[in-house]
ROTOR-213562 format. One record per residue (C-alpha): x, z, y; residue in three letters. Coordinates in nm, 2 decimals, always signed. Each point is the difference from the previous one (the first is absolute). Layout:
# ROTOR-213562
X = X&Z = Z&Y = Y&type = ALA
...
END
This chain:
# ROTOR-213562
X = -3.51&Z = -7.61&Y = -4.11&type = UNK
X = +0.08&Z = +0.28&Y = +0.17&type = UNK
X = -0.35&Z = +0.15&Y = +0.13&type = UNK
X = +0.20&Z = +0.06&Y = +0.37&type = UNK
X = +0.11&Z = -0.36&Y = +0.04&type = UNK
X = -0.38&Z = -0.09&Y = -0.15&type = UNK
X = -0.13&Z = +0.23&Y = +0.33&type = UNK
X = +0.27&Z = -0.11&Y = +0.22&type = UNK
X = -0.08&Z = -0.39&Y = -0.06&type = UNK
X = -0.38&Z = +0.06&Y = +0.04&type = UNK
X = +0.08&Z = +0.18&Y = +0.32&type = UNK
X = +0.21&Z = -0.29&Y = +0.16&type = UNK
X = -0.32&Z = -0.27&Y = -0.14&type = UNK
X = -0.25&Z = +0.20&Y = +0.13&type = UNK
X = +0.18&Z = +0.00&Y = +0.35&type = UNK
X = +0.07&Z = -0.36&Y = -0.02&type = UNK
X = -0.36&Z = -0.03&Y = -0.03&type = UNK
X = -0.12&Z = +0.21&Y = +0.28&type = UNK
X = +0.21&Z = -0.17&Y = +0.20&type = UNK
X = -0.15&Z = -0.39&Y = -0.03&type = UNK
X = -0.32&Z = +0.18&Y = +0.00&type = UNK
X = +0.09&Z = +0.15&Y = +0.35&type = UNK
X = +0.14&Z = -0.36&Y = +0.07&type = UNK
X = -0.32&Z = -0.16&Y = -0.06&type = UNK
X = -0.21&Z = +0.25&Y = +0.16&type = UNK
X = +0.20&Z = -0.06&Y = +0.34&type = UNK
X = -0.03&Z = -0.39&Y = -0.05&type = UNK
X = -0.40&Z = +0.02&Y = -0.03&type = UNK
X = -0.05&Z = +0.23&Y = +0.28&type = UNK
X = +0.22&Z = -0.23&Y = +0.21&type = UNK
X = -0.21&Z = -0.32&Y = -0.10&type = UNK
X = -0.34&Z = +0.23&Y = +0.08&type = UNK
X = +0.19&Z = +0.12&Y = +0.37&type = UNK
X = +0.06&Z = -0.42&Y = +0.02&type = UNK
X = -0.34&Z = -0.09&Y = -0.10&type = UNK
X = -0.19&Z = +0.31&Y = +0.18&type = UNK
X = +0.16&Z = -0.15&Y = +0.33&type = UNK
X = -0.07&Z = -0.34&Y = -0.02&type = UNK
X = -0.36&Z = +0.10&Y = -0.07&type = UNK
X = +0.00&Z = +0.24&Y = +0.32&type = UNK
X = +0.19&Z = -0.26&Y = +0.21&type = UNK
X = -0.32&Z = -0.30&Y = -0.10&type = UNK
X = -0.24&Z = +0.26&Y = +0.02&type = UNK
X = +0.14&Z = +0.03&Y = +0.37&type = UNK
X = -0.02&Z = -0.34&Y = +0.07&type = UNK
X = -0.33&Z = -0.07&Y = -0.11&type = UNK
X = -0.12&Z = +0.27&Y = +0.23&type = UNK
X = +0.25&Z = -0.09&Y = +0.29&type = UNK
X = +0.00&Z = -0.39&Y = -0.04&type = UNK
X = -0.35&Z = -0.11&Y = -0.07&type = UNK
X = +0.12&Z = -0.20&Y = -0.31&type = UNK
X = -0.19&Z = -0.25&Y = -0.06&type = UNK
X = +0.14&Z = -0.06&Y = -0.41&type = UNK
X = +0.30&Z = +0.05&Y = -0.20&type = UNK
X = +0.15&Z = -0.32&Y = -0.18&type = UNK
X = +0.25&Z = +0.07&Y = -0.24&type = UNK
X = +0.36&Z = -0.28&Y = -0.03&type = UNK
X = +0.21&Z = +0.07&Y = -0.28&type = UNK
X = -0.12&Z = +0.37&Y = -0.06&type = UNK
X = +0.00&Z = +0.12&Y = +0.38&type = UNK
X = -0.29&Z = +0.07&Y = +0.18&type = UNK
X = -0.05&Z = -0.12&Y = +0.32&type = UNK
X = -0.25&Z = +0.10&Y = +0.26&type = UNK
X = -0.21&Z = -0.30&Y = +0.15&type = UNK
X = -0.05&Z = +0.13&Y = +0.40&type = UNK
X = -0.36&Z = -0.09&Y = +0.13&type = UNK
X = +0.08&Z = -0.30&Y = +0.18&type = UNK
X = +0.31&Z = -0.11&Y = -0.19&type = UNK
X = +0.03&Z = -0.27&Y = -0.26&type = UNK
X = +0.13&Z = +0.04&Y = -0.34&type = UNK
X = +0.30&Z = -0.19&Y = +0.09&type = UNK
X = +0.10&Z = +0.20&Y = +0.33&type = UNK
X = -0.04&Z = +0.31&Y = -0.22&type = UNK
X = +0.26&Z = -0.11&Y = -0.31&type = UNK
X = +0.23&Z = -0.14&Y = +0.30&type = UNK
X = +0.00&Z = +0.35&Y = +0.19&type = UNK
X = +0.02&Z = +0.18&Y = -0.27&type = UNK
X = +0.33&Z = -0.20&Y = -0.15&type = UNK
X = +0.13&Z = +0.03&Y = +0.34&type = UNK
X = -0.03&Z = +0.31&Y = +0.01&type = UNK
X = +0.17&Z = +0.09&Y = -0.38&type = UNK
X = +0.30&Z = -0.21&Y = +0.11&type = UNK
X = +0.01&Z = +0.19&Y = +0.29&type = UNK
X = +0.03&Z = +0.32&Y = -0.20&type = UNK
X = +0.23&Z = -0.15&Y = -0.28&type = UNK
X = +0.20&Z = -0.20&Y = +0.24&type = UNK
X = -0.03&Z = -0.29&Y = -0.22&type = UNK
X = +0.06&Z = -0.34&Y = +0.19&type = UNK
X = -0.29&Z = -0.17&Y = +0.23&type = UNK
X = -0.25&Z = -0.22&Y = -0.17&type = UNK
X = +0.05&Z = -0.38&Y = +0.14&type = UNK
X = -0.37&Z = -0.17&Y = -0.02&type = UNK
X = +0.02&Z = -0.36&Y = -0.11&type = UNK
X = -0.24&Z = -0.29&Y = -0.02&type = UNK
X = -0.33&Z = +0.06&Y = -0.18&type = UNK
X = -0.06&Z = +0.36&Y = +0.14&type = UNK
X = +0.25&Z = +0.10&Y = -0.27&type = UNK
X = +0.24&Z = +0.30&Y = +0.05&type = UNK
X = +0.37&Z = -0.08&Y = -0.17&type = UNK
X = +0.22&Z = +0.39&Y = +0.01&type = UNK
END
């Protein structure tokens, strides 16, 4: 081959290259932006709250307010995701059990 074309091609792949590595740069400092934020907005709440504990349902972690059960805590807390989401309202049925 032609050492040009040889130059030319190693060019364009190392370009291609930089670019998923700028890609992937830009994904992990927006996941360490995400995660920094939700630390600073708990660290908040510890201090401005008075939590009492954190329980964690299905990977989220939910602040337990002095005074408050467990179950008042999950039920504000998924009010207040479907709130954000605009998902539909969650209909309690017998048993304590929530149906979505």
């Amino acid at each position: 081959m032609d050492d040009k074309v040889v130059e030319r091609y190693r060019q364009q792949r190392q370009k291609r290259l930089d670019a998923k590595k700028e890609e992937s740069q830009r994904c992990i400092d927006a996941y360490r932006a995400r995660r920094d934020a939700r630390i600073a907005a708990r660290q908040r709440r510890d201090e401005e709250g008075d939590v009492d504990q954190w329980i964690t349902v299905n990977g989220a972690s939910i602040p337990v307010m002095q005074g408050e059960t467990k179950t008042t805590a999950v039920e504000g807390f998924i009010a207040e995701k479907q709130g954000q989401s605009g998902m539909g309202s969650a209909v309690p049925i017998g048993g304590g059990r929530i149906v979505y």
